[in-house]
N, CA, C and O atoms as a Tripos MOL2 file, in Angstrom:
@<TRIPOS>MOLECULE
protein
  276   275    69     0     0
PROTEIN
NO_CHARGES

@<TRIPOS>ATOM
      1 N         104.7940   55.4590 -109.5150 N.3       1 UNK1
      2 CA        103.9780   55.4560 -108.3210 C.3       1 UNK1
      3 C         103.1260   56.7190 -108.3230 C.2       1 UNK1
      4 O         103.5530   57.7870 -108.7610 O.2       1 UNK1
      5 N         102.0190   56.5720 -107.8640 N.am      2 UNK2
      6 CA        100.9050   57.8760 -107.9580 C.3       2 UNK2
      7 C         100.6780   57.8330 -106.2530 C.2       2 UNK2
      8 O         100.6660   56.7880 -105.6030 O.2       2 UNK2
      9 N         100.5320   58.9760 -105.7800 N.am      3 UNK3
     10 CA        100.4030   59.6360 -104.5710 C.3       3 UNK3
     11 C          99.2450   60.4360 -104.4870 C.2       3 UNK3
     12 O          99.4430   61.5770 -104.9030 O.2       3 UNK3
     13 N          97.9600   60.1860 -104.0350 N.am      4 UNK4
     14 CA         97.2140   61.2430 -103.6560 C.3       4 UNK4
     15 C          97.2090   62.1130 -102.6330 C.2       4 UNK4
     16 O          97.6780   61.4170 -101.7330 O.2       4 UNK4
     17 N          97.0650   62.8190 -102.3220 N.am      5 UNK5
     18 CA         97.2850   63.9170 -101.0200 C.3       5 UNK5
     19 C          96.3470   64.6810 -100.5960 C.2       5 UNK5
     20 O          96.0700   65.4230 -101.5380 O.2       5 UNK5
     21 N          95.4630   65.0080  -99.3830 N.am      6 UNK6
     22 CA         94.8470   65.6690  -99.8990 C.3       6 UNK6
     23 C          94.6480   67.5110 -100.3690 C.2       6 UNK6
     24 O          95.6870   68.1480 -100.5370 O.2       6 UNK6
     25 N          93.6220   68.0500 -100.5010 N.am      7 UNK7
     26 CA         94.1690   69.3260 -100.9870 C.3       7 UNK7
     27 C          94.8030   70.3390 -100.1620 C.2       7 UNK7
     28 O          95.5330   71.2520 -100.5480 O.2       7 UNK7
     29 N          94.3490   70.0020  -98.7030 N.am      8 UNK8
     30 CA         95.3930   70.9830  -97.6490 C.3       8 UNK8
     31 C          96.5940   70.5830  -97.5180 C.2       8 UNK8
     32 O          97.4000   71.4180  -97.1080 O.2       8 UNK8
     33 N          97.0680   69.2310  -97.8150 N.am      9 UNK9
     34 CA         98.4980   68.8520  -97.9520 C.3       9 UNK9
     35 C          99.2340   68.9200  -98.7820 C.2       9 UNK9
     36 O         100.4200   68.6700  -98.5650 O.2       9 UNK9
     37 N          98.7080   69.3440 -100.2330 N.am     10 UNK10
     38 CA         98.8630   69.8970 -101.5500 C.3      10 UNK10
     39 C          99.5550   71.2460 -101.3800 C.2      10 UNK10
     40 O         100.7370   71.5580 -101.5250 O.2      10 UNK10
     41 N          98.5080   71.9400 -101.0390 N.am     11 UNK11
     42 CA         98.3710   73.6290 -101.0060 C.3      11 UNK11
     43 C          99.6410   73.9000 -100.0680 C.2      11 UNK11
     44 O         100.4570   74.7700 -100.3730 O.2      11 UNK11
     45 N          99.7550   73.2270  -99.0760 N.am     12 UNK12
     46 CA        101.2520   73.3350  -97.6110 C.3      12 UNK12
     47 C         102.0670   72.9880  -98.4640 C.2      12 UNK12
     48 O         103.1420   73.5870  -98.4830 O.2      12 UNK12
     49 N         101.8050   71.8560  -99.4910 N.am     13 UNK13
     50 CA        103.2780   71.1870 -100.4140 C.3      13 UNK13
     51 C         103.7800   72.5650 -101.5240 C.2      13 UNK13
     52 O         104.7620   73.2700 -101.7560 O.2      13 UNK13
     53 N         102.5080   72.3810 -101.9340 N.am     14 UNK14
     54 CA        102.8030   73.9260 -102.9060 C.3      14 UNK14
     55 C         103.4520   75.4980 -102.5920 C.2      14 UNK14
     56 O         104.2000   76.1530 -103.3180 O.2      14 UNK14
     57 N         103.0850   75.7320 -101.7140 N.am     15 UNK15
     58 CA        103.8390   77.0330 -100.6530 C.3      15 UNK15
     59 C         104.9780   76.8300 -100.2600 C.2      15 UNK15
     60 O         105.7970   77.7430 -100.3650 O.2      15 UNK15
     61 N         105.3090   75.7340  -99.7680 N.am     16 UNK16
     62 CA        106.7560   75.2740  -99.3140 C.3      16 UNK16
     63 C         107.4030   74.9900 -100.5900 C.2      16 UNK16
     64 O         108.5840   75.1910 -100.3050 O.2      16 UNK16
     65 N         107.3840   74.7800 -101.3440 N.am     17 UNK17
     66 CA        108.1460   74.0190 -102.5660 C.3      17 UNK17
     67 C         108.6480   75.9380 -103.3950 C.2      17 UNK17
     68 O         109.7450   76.3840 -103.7300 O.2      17 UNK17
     69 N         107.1930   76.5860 -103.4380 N.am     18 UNK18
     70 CA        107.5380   77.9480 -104.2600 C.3      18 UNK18
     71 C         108.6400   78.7980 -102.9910 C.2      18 UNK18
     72 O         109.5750   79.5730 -103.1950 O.2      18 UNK18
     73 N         108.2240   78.4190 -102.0340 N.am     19 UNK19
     74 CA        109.0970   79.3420 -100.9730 C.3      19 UNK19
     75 C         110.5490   78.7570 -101.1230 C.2      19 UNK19
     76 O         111.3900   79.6550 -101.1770 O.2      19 UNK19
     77 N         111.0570   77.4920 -101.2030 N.am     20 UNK20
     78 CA        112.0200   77.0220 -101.8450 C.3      20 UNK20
     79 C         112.5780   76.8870 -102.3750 C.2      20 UNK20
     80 O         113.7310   76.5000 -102.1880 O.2      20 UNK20
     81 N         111.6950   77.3070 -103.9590 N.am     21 UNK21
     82 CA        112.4500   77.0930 -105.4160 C.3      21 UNK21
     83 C         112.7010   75.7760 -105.3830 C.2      21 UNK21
     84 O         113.8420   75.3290 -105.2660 O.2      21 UNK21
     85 N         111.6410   75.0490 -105.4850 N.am     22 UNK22
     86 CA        112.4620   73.8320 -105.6790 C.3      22 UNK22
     87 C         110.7860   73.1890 -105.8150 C.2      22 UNK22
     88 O         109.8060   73.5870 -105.1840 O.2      22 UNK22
     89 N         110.8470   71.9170 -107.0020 N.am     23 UNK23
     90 CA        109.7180   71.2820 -107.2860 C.3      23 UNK23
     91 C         108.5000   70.5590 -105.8310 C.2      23 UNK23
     92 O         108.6000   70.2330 -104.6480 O.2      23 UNK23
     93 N         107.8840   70.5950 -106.4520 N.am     24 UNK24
     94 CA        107.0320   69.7770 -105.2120 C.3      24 UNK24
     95 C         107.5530   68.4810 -105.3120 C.2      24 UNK24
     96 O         108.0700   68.1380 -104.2480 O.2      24 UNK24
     97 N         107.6200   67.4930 -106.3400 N.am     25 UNK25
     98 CA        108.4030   66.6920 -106.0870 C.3      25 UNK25
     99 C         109.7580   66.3300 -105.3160 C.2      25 UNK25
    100 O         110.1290   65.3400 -104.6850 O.2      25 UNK25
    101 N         110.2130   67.3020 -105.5710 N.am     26 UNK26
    102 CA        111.7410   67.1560 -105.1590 C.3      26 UNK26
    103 C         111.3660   67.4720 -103.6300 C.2      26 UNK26
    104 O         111.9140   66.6990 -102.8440 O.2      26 UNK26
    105 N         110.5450   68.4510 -103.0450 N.am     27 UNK27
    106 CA        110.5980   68.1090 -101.6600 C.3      27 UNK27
    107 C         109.6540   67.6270 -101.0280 C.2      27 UNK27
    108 O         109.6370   67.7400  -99.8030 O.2      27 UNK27
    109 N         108.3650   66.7960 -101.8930 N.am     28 UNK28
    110 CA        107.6610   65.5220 -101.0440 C.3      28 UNK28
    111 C         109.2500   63.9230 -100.8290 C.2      28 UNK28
    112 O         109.4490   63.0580  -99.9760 O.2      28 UNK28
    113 N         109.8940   64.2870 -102.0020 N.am     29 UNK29
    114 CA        111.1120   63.0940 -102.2080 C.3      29 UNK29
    115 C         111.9920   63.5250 -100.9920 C.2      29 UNK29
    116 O         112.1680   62.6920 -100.1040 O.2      29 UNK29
    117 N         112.4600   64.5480 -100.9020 N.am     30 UNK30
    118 CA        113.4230   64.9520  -99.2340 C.3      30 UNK30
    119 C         112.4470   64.6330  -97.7760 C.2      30 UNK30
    120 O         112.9310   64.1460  -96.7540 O.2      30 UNK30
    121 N         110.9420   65.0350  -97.9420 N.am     31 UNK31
    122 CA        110.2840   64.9290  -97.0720 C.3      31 UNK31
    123 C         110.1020   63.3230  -96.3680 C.2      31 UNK31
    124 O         110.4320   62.9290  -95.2490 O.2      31 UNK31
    125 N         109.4840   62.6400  -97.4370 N.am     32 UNK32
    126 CA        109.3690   61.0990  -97.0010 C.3      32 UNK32
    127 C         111.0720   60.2770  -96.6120 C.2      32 UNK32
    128 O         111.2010   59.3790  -95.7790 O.2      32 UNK32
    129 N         112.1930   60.8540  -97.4320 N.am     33 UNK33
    130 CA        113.0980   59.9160  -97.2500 C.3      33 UNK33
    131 C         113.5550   60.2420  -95.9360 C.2      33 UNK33
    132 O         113.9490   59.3430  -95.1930 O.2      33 UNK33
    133 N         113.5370   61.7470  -95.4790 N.am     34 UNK34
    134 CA        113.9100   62.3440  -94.1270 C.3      34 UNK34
    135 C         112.9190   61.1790  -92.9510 C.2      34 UNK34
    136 O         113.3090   60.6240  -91.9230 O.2      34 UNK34
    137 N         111.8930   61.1480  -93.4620 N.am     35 UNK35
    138 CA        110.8000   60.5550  -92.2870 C.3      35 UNK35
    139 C         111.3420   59.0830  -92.2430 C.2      35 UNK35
    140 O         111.5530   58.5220  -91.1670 O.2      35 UNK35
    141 N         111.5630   58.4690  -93.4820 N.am     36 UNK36
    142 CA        111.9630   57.1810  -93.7470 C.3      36 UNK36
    143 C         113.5030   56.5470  -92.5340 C.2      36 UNK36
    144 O         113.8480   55.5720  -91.8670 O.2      36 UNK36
    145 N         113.9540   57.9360  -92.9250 N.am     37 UNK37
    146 CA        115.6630   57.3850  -91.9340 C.3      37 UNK37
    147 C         115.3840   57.8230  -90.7720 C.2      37 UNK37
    148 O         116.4090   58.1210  -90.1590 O.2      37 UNK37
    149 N         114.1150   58.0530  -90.0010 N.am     38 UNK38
    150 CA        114.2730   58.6670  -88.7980 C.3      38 UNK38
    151 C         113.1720   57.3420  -88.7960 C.2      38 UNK38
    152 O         113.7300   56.8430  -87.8190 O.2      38 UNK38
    153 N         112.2260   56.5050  -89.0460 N.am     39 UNK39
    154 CA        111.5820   55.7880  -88.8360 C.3      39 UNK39
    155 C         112.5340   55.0030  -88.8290 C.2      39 UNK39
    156 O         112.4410   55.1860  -87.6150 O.2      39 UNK39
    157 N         113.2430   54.4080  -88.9340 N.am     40 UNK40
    158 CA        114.7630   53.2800  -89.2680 C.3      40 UNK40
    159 C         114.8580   53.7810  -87.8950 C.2      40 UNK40
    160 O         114.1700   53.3360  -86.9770 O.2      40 UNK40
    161 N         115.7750   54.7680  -87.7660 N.am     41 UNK41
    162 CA        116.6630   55.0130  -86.5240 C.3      41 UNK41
    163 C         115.4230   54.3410  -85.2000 C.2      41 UNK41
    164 O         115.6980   53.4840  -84.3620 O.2      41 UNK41
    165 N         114.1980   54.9800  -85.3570 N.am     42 UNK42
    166 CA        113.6580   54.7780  -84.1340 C.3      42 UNK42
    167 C         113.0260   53.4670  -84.0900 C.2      42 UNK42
    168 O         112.0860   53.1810  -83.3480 O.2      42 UNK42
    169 N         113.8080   52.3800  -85.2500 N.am     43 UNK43
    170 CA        113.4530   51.1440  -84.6810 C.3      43 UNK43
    171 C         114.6060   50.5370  -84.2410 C.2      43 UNK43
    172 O         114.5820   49.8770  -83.2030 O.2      43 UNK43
    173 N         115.8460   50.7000  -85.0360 N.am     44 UNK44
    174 CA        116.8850   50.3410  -84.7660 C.3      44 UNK44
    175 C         117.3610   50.8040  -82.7030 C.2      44 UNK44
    176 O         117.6820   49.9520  -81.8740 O.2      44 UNK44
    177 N         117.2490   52.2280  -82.4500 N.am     45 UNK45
    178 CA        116.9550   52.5310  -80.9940 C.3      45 UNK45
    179 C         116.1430   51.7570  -80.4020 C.2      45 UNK45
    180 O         116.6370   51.5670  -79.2900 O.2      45 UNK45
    181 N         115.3450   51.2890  -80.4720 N.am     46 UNK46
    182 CA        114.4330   50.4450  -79.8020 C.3      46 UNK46
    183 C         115.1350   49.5180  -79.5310 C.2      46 UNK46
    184 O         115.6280   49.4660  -78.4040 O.2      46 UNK46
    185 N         115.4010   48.4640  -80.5240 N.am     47 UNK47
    186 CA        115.8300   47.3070  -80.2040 C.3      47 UNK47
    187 C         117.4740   47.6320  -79.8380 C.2      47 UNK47
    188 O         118.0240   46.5700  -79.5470 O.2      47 UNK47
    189 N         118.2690   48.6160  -79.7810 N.am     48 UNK48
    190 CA        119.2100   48.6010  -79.3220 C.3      48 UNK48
    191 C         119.1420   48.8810  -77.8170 C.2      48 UNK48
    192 O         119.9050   48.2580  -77.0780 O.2      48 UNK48
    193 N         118.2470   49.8100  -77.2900 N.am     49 UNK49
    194 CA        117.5950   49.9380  -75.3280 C.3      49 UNK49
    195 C         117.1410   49.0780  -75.1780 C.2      49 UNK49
    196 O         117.1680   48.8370  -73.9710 O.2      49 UNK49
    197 N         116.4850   48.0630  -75.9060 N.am     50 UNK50
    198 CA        116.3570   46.3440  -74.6780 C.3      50 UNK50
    199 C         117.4220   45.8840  -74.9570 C.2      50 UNK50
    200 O         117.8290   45.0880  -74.1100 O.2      50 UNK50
    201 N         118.1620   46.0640  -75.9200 N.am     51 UNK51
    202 CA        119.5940   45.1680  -76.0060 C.3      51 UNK51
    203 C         120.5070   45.5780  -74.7420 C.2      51 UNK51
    204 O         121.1400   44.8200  -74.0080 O.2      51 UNK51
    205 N         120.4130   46.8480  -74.6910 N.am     52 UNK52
    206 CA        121.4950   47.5160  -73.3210 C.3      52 UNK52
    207 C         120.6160   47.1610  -71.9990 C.2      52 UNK52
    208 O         121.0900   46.7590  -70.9360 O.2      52 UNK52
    209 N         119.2600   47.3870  -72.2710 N.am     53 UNK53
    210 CA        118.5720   46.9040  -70.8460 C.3      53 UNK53
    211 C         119.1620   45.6930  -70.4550 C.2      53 UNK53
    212 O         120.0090   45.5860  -69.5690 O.2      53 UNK53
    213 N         118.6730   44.7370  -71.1670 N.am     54 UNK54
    214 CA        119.0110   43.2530  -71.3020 C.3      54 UNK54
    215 C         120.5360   43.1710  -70.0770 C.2      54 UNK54
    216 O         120.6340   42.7570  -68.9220 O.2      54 UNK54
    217 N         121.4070   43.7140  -70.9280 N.am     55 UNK55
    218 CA        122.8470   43.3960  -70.2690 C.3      55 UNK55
    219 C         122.8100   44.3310  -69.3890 C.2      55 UNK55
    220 O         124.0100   44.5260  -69.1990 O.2      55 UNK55
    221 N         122.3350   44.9380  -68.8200 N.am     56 UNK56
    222 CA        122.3730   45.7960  -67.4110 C.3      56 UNK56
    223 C         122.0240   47.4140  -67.6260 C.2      56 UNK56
    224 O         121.2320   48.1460  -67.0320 O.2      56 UNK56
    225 N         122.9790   47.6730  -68.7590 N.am     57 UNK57
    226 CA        122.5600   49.1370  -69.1590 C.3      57 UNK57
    227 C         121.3480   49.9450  -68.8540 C.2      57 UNK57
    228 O         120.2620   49.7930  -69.4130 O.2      57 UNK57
    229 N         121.5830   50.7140  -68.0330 N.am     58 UNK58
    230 CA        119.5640   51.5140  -68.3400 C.3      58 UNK58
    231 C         120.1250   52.6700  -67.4830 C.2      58 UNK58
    232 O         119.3270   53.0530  -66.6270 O.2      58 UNK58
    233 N         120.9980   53.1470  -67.5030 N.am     59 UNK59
    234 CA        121.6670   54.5060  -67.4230 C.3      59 UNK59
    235 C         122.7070   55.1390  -67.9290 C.2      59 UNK59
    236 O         123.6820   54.4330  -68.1850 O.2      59 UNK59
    237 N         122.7980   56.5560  -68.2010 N.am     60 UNK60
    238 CA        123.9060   57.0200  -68.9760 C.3      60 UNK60
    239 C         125.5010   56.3170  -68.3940 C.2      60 UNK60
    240 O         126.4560   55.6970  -68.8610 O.2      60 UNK60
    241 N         125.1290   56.7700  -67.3430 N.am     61 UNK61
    242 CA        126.5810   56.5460  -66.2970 C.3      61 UNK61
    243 C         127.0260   54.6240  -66.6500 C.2      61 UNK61
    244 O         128.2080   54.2910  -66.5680 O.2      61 UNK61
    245 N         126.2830   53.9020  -66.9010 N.am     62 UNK62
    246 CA        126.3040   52.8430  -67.1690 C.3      62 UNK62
    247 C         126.8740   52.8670  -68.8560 C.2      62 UNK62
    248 O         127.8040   52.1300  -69.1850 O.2      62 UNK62
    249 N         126.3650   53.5730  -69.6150 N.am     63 UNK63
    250 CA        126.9750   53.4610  -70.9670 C.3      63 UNK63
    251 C         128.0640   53.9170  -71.4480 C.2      63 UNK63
    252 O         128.6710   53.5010  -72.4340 O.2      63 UNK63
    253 N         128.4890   55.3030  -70.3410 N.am     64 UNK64
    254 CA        130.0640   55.7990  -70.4180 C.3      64 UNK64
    255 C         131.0380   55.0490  -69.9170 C.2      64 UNK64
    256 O         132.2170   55.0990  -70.2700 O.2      64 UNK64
    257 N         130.3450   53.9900  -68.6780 N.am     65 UNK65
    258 CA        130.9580   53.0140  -67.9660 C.3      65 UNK65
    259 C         131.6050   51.8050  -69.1310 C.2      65 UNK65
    260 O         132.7810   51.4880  -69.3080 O.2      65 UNK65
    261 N         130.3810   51.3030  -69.8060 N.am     66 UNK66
    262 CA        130.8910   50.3510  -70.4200 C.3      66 UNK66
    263 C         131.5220   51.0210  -71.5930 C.2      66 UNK66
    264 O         132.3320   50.1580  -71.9330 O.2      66 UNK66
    265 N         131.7030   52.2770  -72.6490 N.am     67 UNK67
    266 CA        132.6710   52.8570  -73.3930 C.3      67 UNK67
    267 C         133.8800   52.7650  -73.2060 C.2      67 UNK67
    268 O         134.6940   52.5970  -74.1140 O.2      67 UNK67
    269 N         134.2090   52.8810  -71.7750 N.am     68 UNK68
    270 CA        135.0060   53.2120  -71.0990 C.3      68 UNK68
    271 C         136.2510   51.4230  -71.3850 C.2      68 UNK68
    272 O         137.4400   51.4560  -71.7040 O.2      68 UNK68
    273 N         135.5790   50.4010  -71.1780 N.am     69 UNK69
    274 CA        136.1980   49.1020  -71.2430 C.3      69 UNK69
    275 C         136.6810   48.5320  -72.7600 C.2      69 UNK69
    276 O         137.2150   47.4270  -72.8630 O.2      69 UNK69
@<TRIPOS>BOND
     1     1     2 1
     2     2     3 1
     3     3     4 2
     4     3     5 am
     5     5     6 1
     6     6     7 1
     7     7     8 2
     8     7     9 am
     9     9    10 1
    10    10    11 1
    11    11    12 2
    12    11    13 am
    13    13    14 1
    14    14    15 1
    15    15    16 2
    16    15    17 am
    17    17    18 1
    18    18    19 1
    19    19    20 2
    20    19    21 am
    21    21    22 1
    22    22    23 1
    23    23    24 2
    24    23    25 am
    25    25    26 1
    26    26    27 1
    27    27    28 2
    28    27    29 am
    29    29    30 1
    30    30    31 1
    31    31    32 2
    32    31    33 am
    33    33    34 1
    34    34    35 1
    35    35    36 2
    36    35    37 am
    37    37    38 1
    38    38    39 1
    39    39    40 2
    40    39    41 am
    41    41    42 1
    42    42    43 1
    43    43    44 2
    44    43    45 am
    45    45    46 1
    46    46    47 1
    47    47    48 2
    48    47    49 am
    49    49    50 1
    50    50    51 1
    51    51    52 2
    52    51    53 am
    53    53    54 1
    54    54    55 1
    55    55    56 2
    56    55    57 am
    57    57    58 1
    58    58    59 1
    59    59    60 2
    60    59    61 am
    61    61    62 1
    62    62    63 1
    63    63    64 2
    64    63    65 am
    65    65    66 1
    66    66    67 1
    67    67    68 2
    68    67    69 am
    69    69    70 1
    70    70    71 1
    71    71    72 2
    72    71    73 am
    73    73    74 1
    74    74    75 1
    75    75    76 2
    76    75    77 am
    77    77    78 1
    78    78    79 1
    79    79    80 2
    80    79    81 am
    81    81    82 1
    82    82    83 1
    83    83    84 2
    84    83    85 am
    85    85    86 1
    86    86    87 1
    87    87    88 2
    88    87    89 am
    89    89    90 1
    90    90    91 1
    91    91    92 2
    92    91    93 am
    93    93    94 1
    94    94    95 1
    95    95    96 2
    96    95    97 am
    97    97    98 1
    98    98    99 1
    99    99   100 2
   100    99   101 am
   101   101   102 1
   102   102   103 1
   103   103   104 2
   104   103   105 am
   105   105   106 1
   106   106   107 1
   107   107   108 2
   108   107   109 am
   109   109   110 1
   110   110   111 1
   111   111   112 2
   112   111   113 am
   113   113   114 1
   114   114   115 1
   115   115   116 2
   116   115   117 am
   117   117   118 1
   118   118   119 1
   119   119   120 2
   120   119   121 am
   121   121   122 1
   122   122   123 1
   123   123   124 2
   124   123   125 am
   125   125   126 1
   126   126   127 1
   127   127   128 2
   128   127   129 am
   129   129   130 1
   130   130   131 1
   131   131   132 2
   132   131   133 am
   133   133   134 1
   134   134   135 1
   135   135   136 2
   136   135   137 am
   137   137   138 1
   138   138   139 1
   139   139   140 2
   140   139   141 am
   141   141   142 1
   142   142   143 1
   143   143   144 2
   144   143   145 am
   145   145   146 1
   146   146   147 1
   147   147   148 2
   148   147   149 am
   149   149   150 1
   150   150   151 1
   151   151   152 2
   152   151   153 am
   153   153   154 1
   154   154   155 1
   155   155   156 2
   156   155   157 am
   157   157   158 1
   158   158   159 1
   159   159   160 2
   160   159   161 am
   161   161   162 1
   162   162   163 1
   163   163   164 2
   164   163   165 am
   165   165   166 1
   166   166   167 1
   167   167   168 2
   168   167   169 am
   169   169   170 1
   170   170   171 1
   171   171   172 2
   172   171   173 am
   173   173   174 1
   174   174   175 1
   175   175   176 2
   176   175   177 am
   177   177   178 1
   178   178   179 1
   179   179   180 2
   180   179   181 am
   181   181   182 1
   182   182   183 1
   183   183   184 2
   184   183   185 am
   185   185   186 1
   186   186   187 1
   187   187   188 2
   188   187   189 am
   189   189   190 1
   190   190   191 1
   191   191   192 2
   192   191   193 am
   193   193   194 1
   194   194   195 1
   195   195   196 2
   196   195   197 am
   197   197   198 1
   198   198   199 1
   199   199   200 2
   200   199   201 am
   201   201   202 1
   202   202   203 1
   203   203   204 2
   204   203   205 am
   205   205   206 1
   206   206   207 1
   207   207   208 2
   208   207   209 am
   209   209   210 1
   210   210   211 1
   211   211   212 2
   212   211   213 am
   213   213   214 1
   214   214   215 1
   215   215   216 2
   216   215   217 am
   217   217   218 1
   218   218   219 1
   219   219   220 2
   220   219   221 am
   221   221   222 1
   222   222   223 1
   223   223   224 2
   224   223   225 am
   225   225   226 1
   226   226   227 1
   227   227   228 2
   228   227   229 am
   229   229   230 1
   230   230   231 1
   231   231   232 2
   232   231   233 am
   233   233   234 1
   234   234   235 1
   235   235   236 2
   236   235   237 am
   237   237   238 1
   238   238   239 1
   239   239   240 2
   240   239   241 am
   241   241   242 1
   242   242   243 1
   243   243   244 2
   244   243   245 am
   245   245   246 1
   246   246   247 1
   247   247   248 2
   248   247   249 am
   249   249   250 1
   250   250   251 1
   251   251   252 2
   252   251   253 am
   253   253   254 1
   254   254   255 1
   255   255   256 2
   256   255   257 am
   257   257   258 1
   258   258   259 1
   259   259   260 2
   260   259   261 am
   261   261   262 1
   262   262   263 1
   263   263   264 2
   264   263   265 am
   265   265   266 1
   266   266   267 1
   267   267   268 2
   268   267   269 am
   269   269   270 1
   270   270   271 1
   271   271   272 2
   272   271   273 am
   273   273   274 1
   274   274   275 1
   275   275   276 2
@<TRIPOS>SUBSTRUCTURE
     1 UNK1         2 RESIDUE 1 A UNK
     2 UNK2         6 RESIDUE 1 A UNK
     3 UNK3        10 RESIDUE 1 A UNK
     4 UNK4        14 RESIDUE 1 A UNK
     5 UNK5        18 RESIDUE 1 A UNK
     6 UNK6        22 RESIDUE 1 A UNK
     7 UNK7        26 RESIDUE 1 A UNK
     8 UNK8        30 RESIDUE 1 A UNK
     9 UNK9        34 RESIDUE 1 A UNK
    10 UNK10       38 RESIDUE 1 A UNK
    11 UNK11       42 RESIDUE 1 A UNK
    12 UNK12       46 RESIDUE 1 A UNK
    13 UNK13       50 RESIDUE 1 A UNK
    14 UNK14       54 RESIDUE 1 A UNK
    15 UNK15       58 RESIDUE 1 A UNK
    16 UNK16       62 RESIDUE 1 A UNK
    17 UNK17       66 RESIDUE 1 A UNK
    18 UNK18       70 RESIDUE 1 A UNK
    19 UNK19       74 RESIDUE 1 A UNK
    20 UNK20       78 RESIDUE 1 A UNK
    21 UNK21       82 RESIDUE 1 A UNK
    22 UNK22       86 RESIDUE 1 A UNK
    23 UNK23       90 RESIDUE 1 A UNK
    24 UNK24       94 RESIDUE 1 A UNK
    25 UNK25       98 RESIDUE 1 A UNK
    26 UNK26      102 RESIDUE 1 A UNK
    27 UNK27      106 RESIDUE 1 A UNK
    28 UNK28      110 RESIDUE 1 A UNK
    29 UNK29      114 RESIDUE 1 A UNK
    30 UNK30      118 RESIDUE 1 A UNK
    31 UNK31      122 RESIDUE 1 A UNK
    32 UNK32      126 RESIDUE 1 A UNK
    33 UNK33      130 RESIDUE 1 A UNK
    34 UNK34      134 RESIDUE 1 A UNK
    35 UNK35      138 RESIDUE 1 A UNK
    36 UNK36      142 RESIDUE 1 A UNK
    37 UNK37      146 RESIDUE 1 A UNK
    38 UNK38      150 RESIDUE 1 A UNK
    39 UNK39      154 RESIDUE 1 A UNK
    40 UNK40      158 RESIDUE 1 A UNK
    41 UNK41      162 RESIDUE 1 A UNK
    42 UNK42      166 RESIDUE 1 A UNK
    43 UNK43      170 RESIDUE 1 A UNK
    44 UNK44      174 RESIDUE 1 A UNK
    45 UNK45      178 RESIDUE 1 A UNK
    46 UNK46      182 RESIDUE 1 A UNK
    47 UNK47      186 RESIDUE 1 A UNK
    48 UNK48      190 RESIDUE 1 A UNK
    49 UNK49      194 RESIDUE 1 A UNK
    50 UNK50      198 RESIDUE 1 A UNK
    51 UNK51      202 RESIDUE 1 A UNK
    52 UNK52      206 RESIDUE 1 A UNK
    53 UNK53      210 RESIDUE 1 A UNK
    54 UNK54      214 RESIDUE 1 A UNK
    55 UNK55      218 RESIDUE 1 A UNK
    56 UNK56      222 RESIDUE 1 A UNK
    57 UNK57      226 RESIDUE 1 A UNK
    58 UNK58      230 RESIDUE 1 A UNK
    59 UNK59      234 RESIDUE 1 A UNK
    60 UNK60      238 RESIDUE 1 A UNK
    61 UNK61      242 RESIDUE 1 A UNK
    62 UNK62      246 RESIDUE 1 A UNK
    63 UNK63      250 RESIDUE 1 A UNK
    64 UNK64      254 RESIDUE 1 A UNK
    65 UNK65      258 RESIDUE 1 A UNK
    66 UNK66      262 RESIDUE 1 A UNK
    67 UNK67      266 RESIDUE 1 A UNK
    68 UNK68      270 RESIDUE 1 A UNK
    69 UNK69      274 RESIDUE 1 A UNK
C-alpha cells in the first residue's frame, strides 16, 4: 500500500518519529490503528445509546439501576 501525505504531515511525522526513536512507519502504523479502534468504539457506542435509549435507559442512575438486576 502507498500513502501520500502531505509535506506538513510528513515533516510532524518525521519530528515525532526522531523524537521517538522509532521509524515513521512504525508510528504512522500505531497512529492509524489507535484512530481505527477508537473509530470502532464510537460506532459500536452509538448503536449501543439507542439500544439503552430504546429500553428506557438515558441516564446513569438508570444504568447502575439496571447493573444492579
Amino acid at each position: 500500500m502507498t500513502l501520500r501525505i502531505p509535506d506538513e504531515l510528513d515533516q510532524a511525522l518525521e519530528r515525532q518519529s526522531a523524537g521517538l526513536g522509532i521509524s515513521k512507519t512504525d508510528l504512522a502504523l500505531e497512529a492509524l490503528s489507535r484512530y481505527l479502534r477508537i473509530a470502532e468504539f464510537r460506532t459500536l457506542r452509538t448503536k449501543l445509546v439507542a439500544r439503552a435509549q430504546a429500553g428506557g435507559i438515558d441516564t446513569d442512575e438508570n444504568v447502575f439501576e439496571a447493573l444492579k438486576q
